[in-house]
C-alpha positions as CSV (number, residue, x, y, z in Angstrom):
1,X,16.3,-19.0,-1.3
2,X,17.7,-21.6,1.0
3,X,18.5,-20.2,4.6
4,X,22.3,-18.8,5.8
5,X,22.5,-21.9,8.3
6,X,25.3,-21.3,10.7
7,X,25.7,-24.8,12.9
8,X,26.2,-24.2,16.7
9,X,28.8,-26.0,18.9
10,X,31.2,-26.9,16.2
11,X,28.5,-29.5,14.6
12,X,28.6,-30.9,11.4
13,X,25.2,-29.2,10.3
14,X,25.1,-32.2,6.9
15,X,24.8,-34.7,10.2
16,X,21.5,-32.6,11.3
17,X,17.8,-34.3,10.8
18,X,15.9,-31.8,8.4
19,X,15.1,-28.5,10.5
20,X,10.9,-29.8,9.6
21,X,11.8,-33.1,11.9
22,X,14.0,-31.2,14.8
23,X,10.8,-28.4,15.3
24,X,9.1,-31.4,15.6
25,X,10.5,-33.4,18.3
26,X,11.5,-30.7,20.3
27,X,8.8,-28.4,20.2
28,X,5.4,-30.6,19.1
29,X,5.4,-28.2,16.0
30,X,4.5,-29.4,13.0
31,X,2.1,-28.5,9.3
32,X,-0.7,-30.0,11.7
33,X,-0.4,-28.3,14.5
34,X,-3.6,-26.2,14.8
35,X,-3.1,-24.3,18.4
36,X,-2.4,-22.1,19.7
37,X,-1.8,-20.9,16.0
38,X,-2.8,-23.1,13.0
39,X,0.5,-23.5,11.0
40,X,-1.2,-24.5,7.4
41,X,-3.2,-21.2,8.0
42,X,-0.1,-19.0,8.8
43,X,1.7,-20.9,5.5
44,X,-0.4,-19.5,3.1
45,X,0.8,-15.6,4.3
46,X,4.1,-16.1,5.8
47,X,5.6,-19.2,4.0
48,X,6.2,-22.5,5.5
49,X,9.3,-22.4,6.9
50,X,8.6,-19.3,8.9
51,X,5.3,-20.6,10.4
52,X,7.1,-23.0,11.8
53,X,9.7,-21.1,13.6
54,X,7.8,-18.6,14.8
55,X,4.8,-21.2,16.4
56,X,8.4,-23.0,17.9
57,X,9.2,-19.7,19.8
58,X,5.9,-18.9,20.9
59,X,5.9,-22.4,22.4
60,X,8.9,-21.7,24.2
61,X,9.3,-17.9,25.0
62,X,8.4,-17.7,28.2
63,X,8.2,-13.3,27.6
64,X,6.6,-14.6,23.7
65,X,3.2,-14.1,23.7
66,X,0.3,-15.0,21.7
67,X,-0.8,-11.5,21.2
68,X,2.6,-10.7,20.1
69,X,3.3,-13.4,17.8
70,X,-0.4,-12.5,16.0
71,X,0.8,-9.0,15.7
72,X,4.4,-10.0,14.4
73,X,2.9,-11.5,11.8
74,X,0.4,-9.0,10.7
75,X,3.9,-6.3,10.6
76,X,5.8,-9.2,8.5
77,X,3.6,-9.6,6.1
78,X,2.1,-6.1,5.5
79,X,5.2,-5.3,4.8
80,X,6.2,-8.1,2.3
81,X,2.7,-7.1,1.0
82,X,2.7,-11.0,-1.3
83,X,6.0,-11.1,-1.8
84,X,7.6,-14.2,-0.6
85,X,8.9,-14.4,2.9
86,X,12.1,-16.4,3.4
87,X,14.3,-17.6,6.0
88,X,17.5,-15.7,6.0
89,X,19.8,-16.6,8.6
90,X,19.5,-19.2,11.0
91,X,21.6,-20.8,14.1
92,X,20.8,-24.5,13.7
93,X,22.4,-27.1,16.8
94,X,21.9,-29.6,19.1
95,X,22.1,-27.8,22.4
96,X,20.3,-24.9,21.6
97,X,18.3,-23.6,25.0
98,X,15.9,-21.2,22.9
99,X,14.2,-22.2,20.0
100,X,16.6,-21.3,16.7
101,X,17.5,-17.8,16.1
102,X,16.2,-16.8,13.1
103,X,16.2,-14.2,10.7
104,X,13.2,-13.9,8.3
105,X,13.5,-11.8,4.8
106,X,12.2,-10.2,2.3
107,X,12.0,-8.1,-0.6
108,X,8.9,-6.2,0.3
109,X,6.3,-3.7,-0.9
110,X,9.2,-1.5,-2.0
111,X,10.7,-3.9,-5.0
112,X,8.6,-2.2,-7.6
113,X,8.9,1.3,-6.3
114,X,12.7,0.6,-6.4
115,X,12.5,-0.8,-10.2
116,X,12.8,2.5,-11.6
117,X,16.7,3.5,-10.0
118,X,17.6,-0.2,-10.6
119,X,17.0,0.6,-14.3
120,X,18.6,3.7,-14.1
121,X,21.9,2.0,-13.3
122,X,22.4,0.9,-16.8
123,X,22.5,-3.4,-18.1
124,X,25.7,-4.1,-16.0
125,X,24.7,-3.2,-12.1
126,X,22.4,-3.9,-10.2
127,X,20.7,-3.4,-7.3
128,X,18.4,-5.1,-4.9
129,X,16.5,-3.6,-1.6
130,X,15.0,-5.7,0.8
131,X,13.9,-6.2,4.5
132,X,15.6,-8.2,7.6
133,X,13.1,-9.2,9.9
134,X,14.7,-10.3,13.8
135,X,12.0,-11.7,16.0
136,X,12.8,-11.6,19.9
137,X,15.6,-9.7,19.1
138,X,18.3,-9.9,21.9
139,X,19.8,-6.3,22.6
140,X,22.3,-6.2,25.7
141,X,21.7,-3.8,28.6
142,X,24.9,-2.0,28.1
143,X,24.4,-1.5,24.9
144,X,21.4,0.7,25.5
145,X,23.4,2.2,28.7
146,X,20.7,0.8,31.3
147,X,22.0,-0.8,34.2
148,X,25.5,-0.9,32.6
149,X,26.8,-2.2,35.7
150,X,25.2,-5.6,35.2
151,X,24.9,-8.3,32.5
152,X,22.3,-9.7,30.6
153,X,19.7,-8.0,27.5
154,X,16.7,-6.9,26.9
155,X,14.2,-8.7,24.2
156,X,12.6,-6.1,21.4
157,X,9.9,-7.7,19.8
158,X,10.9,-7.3,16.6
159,X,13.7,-5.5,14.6
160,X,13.1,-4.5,11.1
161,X,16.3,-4.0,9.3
162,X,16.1,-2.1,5.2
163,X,18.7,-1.9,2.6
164,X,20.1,-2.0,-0.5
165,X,22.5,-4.2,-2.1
166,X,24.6,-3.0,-5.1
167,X,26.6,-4.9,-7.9
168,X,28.7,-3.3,-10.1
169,X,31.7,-3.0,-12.0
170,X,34.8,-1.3,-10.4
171,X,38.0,-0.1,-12.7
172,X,41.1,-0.6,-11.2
173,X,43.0,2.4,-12.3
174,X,46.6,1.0,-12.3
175,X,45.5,-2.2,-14.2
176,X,42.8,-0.5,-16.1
177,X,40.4,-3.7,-16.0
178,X,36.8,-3.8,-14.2
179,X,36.4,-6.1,-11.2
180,X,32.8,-7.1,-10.2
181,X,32.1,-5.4,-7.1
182,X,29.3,-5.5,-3.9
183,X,28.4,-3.0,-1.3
184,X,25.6,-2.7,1.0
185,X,24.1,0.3,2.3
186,X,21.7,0.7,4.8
187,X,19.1,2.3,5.1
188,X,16.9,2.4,8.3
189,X,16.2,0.4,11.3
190,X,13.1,-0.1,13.4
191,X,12.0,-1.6,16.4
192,X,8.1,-2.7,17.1
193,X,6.9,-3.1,20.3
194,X,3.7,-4.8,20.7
195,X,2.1,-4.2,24.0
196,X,-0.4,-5.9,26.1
197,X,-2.6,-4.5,29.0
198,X,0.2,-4.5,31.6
199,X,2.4,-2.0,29.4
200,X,-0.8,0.9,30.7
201,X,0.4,1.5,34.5
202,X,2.6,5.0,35.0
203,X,5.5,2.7,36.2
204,X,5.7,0.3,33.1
205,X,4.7,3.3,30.1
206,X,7.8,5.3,32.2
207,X,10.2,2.1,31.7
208,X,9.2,1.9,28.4
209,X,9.7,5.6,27.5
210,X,12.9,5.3,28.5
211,X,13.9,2.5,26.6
212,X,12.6,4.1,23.4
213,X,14.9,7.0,24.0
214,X,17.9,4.6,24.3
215,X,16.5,2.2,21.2
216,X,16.6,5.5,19.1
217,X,20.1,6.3,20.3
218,X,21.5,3.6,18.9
219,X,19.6,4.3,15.3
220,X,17.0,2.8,15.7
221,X,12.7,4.5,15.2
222,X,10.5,2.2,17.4
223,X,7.2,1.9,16.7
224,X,4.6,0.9,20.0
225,X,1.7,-1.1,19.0
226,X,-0.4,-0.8,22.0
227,X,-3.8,-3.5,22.2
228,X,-7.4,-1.0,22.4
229,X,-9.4,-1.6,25.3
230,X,-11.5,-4.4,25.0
231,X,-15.2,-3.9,24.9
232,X,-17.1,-7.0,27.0
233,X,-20.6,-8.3,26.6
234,X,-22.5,-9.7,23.5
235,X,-20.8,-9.1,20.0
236,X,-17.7,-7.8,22.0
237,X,-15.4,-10.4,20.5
238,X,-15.8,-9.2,16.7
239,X,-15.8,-5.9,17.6
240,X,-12.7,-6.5,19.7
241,X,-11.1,-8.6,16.0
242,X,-11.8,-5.5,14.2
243,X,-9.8,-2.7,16.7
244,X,-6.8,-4.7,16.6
245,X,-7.0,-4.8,13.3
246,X,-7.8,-1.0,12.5
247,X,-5.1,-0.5,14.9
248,X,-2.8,-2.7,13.2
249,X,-3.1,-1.8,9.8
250,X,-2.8,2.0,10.4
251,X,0.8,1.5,12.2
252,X,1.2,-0.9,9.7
253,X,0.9,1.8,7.1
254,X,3.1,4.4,9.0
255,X,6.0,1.7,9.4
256,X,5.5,1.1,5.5
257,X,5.5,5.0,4.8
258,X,9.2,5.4,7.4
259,X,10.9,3.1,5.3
260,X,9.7,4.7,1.9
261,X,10.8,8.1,3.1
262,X,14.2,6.5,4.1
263,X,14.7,4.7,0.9
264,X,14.5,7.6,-1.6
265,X,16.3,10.1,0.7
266,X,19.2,8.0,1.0
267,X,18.8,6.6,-2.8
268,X,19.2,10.8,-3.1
269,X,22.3,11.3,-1.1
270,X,24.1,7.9,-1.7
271,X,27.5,8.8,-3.6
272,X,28.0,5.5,-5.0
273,X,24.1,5.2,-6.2
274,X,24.8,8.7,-8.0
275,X,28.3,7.7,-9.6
276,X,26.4,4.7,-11.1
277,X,23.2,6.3,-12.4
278,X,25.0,9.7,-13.8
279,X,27.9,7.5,-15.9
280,X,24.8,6.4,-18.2
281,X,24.4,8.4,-20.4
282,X,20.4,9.1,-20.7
283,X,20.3,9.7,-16.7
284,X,21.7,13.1,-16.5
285,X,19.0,14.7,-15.5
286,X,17.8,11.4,-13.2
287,X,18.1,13.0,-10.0
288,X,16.7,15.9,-10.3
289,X,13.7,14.3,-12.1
290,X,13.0,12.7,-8.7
């Protein structure tokens, strides 16, 4: 699916060079590129496109580190779990200061555990769930009611956006005719944090607490993914590898397990989802079968 490209500074975006060249010449990214991440290597799990962006804002983030970026990718595509990852929004100019911002996308480990209440709303809806993903994302400090007094935002490593998009057909009751229809619902939000060594002292894990609490205000669960001490000596490095990635794939797995929860309780107490399941006529019972 080709990307939502939004041009910057009133640009013709048909007049841009291919977004492949633009990464590039500005950033010395490119299918070659081999450190600090090798971009053929990433291709294979995250898609092509993606690689690319994501090795442009590591290059460039001064607050973007590798460590992150490794562990960004691990969350992306666990949860697209070999589904393919696309780009689905991006901000494409020719004054940009920060490398594009980009949203990545995808349907996710939850398309076939959703199959069943797509089916159940009959041959003429339809409805698809799938996952946002916002690297770097850019939350401003009044938002989260810190400092409120002054400007500026805070970067959360990545925001993880789920829901559901329904088609379906509407009858207007004065006209008595159908009109197709489209309505999205959400369904839950998360924020991952991925923390390095300086994240341990008192005065950073208090900043950080507090942060949560405000993240969570506004909706969102965050998830901390917090690197284990590393061991030093002979053999250290593998044993190192295999922490992180223990660590990983259990917070992995409880991000996965959130969104499930999410999905079905608010498949169970969506109105519309209901209306549309309970009109055909083999799914009276549907709901309470689940």
């Amino acid at each position: 699916m080709p990307p939502l490209i939004k041009g910057l500074d009133g640009y013709d975006i048909f007049q841009l060079r291919p977004l492949e060249e633009t990464i590039k010449e500005r950033y010395g990214i490119s299918l070659e590129t081999k450190k600090p991440l090798d971009v053929q290597e990433l291709a294979k799990r995250i898609g092509q496109t993606p690689s690319l962006l994501l090795c442009a804002m590591l290059s460039t983030q001064p607050k973007c580190s590798l460590f992150g970026v490794n562990c960004l990718i691990e969350v992306i595509a666990g949860i697209a779990e070999n589904h393919p990852i696309y780009v689905g929004c991006l901000d494409y100019g020719i004054n940009q200061s920060r490398p594009f911002n980009f949203t990545l996308a995808t349907d996710g480990f939850l398309k076939e555990l959703f199959e069943p209440i797509n089916l159940a709303l009959g041959e003429r809806n339809h409805a698809l769930v799938g996952f946002c993903f916002t690297p770097e994302h850019r939350i401003s400090k009044q938002t989260l009611r810190e400092f409120s007094e002054t400007t500026g935002s805070f970067e959360l490593d990545l925001r993880i956006d789920l829901g559901i998009s329904v088609f379906y057909d509407h009858s207007d009751e004065k006209t008595e005719q159908k009109k197709r229809k489209s309505e999205f619902i959400p369904i839950a939000s998360v924020v991952v944090e991925f923390d390095g060594p300086a994240h341990l002292s008192d005065e950073q894990v208090r900043k950080d607490k507090l942060r949560d609490s405000m993240v969570q205000s506004s909706g969102c669960t965050v998830f901390r993914i917090q690197t284990p001490y590393n061991q030093q000596g002979q053999g250290a490095a593998q044993i190192n590898r295999d922490r992180m990635s223990n660590v990983l794939e259990g917070q992995v797995m409880d991000i996965k397990n959130h969104f499930q929860n999410r999905l079905f309780s608010t498949v169970n107490a969506t109105y519309l989802l209901k209306k549309l399941i309970l009109k055909q006529p083999d799914n009276t019972d549907w709901f309470n079968a689940t």
